[in-house]
N, C-alpha and C positions, 0 to 999 in steps of 0.2 A: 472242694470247699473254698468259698473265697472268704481271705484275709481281711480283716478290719485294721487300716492302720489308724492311729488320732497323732492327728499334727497338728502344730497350731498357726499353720499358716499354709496357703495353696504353693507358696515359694520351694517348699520343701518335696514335693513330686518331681521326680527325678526331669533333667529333661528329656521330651521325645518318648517319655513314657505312654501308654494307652491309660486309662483314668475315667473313675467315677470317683465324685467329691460330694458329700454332704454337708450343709457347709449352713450358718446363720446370716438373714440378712434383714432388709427392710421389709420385701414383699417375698410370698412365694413363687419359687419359679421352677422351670429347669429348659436349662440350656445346652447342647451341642455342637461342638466343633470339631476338628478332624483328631483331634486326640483323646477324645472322652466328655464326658456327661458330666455337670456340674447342677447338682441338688438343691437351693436355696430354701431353708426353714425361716420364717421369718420370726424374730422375738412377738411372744405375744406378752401379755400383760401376768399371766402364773406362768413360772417357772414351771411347774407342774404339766401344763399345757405344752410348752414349748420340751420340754426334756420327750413326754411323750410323743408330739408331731416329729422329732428330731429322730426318735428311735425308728419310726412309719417310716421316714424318708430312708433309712437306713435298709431297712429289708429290701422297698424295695430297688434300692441304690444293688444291693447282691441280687436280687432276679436281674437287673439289667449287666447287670457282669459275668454273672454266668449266662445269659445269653451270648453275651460278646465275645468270651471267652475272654475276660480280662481280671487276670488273678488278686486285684485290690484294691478294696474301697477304700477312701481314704475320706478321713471322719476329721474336722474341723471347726470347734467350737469356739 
């Protein structure tokens, strides 16, 4: 089962750790680099909106981890 940590900052991921990040931004995205996958939820205008789109990126931030075999997402709001 993979871990959900909440940090409040990407600074806090160990270094040289492997990583999936869910994370708030301007637009949506998601990005790739050799040490994990970073999720962007972008603020919408309901809180509501954006908590739900935030939890979607979440799932599936853990289907891409447990593919990877990467024991923890790491949630960022």
């Amino acid at each position: 089962m993979t871990n959900v940590q909440h940090i409040s900052s990407q600074s806090e991921i160990p270094n040289g750790q492997k990583y999936v990040l869910v994370t708030f931004g301007e637009t949506s995205e998601q990005k790739s680099d050799s040490l994990g996958v970073t999720i962007t939820v972008p603020h919408g205008t309901s809180m509501a909106m954006s908590d739900l789109s935030f939890t979607a990126a979440l799932h599936s931030a853990k289907e891409i981890a447990k593919r990877e075999k990467i024991p923890t997402v790491y949630a960022c709001k």
